[in-house]
N, C-alpha and C positions, 0 to 999 in steps of 0.2 A: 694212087697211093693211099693207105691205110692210114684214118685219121691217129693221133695222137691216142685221144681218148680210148678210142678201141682198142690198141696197142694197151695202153698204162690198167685197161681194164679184166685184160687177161695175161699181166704178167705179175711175177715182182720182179723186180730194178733195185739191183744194188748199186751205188756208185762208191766202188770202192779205191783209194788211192793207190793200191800197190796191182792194183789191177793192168793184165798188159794191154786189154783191150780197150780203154782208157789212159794211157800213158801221158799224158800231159794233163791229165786229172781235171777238163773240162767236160760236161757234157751236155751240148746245143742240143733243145728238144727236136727240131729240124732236121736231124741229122738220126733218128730214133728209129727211124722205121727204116735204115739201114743197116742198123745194128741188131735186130729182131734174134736172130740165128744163132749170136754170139754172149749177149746177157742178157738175154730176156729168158726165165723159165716158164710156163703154164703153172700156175698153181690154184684149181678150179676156178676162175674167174674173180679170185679178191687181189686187188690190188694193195701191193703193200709197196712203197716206193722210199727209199731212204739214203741222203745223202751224207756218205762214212766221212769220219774225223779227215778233216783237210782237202777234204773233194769239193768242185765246184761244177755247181749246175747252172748253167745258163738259160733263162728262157725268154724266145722272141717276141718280138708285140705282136698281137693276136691271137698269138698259141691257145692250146687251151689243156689243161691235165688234170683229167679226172681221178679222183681217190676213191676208192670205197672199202677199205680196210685201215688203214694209216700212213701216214705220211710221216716219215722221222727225218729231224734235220740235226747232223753234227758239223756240218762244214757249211758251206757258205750257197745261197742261192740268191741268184742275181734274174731279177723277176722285173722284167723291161714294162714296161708302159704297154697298157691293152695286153697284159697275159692275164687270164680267169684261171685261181684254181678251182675246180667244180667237186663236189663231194658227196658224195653218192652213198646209201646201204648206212653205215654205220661204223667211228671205229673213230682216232683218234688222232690229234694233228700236235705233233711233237717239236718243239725246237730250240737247241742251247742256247742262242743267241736271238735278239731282237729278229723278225721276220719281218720284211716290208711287201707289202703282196698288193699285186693292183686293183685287182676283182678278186671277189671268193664269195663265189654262190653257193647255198646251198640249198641242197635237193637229198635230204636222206630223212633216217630215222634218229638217229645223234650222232653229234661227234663229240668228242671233248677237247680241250685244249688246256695243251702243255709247254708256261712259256710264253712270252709275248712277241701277238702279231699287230701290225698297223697295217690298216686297208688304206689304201690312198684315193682309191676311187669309188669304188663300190660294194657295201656288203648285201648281196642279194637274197634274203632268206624265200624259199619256195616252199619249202617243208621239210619238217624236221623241228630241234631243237641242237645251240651251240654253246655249250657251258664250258668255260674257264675255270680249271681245276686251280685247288688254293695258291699254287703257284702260275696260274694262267693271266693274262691279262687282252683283250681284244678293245684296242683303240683306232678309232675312226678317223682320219686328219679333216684338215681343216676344210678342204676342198672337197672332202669326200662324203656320200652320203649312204643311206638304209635304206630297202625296200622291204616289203615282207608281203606274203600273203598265206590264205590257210593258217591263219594264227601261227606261222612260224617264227622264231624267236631266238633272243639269245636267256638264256637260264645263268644267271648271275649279274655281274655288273656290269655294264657297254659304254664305253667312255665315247667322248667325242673333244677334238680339239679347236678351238679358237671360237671367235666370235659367231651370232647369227641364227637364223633358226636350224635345230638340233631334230632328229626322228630317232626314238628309242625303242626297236621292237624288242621289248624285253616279258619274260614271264616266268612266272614258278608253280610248279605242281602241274604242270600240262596245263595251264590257264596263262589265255594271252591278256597282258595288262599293258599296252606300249604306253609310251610319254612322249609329249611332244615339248620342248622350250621352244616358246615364239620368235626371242630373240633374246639369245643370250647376250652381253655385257661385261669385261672383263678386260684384263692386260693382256700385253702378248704372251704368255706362259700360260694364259689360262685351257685350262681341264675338266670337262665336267664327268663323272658318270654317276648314272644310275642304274637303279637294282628294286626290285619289286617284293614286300613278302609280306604273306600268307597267314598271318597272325595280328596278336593284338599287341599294338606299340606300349600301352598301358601308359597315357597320357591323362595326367588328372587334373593338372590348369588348362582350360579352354581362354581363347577371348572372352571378350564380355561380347552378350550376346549369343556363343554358341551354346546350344542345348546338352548335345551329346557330337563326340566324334568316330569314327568305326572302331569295333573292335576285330575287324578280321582282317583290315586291309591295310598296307602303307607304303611309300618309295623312302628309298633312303638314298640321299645326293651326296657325290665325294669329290670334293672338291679342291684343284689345287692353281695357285694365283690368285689375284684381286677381281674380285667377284660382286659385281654387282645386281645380277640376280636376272631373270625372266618369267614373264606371262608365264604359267603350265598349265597344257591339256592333260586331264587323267580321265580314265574312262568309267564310267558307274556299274561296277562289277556287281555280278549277282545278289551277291551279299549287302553290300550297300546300297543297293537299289530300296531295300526296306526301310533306308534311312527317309528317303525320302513319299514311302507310303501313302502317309496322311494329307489331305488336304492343306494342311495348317502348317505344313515345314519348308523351307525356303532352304535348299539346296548353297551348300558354301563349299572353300577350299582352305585348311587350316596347315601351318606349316609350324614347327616348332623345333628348338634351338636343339644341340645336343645333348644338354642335360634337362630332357623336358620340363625344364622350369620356363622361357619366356615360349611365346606362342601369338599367333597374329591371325586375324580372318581376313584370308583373302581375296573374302566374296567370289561370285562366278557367275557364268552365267553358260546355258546349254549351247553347245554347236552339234551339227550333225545330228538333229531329235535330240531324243532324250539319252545316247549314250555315250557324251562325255562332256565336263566339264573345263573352261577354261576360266582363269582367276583372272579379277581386277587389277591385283596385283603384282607387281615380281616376287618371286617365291628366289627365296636365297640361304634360306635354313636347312638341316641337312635333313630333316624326314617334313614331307608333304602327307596329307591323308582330306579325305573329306568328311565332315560333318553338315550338321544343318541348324538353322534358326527359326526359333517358331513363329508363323504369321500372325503379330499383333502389330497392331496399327497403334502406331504413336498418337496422344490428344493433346493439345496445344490449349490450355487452360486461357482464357479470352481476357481476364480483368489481372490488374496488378492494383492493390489497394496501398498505398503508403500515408502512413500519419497515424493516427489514433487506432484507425480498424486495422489491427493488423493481422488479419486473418488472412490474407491474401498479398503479403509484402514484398513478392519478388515473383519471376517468374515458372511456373510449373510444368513440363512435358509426361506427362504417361506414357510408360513403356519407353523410355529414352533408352534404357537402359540395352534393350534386346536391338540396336540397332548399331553397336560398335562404333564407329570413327563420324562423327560428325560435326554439323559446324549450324550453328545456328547465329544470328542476324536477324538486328531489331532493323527497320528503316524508319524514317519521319514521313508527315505529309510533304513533305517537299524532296523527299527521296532520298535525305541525305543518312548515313550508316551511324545511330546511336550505339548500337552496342554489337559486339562483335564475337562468341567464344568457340571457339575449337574444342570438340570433344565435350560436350555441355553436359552436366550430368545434373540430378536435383539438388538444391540444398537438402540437408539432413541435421540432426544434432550431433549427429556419431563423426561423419570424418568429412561432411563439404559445409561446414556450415558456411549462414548468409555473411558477406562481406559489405553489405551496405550497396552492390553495385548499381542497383535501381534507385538511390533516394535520391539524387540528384536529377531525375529526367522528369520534365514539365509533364502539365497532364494532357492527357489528348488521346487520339487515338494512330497506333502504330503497324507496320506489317510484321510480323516476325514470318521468318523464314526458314526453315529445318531442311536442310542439306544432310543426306548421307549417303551412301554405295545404292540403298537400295529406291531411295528415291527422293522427292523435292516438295514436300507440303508447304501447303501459307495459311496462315492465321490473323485475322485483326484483332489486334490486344488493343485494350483499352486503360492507361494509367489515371488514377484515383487519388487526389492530392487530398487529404481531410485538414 
């Protein structure tokens, strides 16, 4: 018997409901290479396969139906558990209504999609690219996951639903960019997708600390339910690989809100070599991108003088400033925590001036301790009572 594929690859297939050879307006894939003689036509080898207004197509677990020109759906397909639709050559995957599909591999040149489908099990990209026209949408359930190899991809937005780690082969311009969430976070409604592009977000508040952010690259997250964010891998595409050129630049992951006014570093660090990054982070804001931070090493100024000389009447860090979210911590000789602040910035005259927080601590000598993303230095300060 003559597989399916072969069959759907040299016909088109109408399923039409006023059809006699179809009378109860079902048609089991199983039952296909029976019917060869009766509607199936040759038309040189592209397969165009379409189920008409009110028809129903049945397909078994395991089956498998290859497309390589387009698939149109106006009626109803009922796509059992272990059916693959496979899509081959090029051409376009149509459907009035919600499409629930188990596997859908792809192996072409494009397809595009018209219409929303949800894979339940498996979207297998091999090669090719899968883009979702303005009115397209391709969501992944929650049990189900992405393969891709050959930088195959989906070309616009790839949702995925529920909790857990998420695989996004997503790309634009023939350039493969996937994303990974480590573990998303969220209610039972929760939705994530992402989408990749090619330009510059033109973001002008950075964190403290970052230097510069890309200007060629960004993801954009859309998000639907209560969202609490995950780890993200992004990969260091060509372009931003010059971000991190120089010696002196520390490689980060920057995520910023929809009206890029707030924005957050959220540090990273390399996996797999040097081509791609994963954030300290959860990233929960709707555009991700990378930037970097320059390598200056923080100095932890050793003496606090208080009384008369007050040339030195509180404590000083160099370079606090290029090292974002930190936590500095005074200790006593006896170990116990004199002074404690989150996020420590210098005093200044302009907008931190001193609060007096140092006149109270006896003189002697202390450890101070400078906690941040990038690392854990110590200093012995010494207070200075005149």
């Amino acid at each position: 018997m003559k597989t399916i594929s072969r069959i759907i690859n040299q016909t088109r297939c109408w399923l039409n409901p006023k059809s006699h050879f179809v009378p109860n307006r079902i048609c089991t894939l199983k039952f296909l290479p029976f019917l060869v003689g009766y509607i199936f036509t040759c038309v040189n080898s592209y397969a165009q396969f379409t189920v008409g207004d009110d028809a129903i197509m049945a397909g078994g677990s395991g089956q498998i139906l290859t497309i390589d020109s387009s698939l149109v759906n106006h009626g109803i397909m009922d796509l059992h558990s272990d059916f693959t639709l496979y899509l081959t050559e090029e051409g376009v995957l149509i459907t009035d209504d919600v499409l629930m599909i188990p596997n859908l591999t792809l192996n072409a040149i494009h397809f595009d999609v018209e219409g929303e489908i949800l894979i339940e099990d498996t979207l297998d990209f091999q090669q090719g690219t899968l883009a979702p026209t303005s009115n397209g949408k391709i969501t992944i359930m929650e049990e189900g996951v992405a393969t891709s190899m050959n930088g195959s991809h989906v070309n616009g937005l790839l949702y995925h639903t529920g909790n857990g780690y998420k695989f996004y082969p997503i790309g634009v311009n023939d350039k493969y960019a996937p994303v990974t969430l480590i573990d998303n976070v969220g209610d039972n409604d929760l939705v994530v997708g992402v989408e990749v592009r090619n330009e510059d977000l033109g973001l002008t508040e950075l964190p403290d600390g970052v230097s510069e952010a890309s200007h060629d690259w960004y993801w954009v997250m859309d998000v639907t339910g209560e969202y609490e964010g995950s780890k993200i891998v992004l990969p260091v595409l060509l372009e931003d690989s010059t971000l991190f050129s120089g010696s002196s630049t520390i490689p980060t992951i920057v995520e910023a809100d929809e009206f890029l006014m707030e924005t957050t570093d959220l540090g990273s660090q390399y996996v797999y070599g040097d081509e791609t990054l994963e954030s300290e982070e959860n990233a929960k804001k709707k555009y991700v991108l990378l930037g970097f931070i320059p390598e200056v090493n923080p100095l932890i100024h050793n003496i606090i003088t208080l009384g008369d000389d007050e040339s030195n009447p509180y404590l000083i860090i160099d370079n606090i400033e290029v090292l974002g979210d930190n936590i500095v911590t005074l200790i006593d000789r006896w170990g116990n925590v004199v002074y404690e602040k989150k996020d420590f910035k210098n005093f200044n005259d302009e907008d931190q001036s001193y609060n007096g927080e140092f006149d109270d601590l006896p003189s002697g000598n202390y450890v101070c301790l400078l906690k941040s993303r990038r690392e854990t230095i110590s200093q012995m300060v010494t207070i200075i009572k005149n």
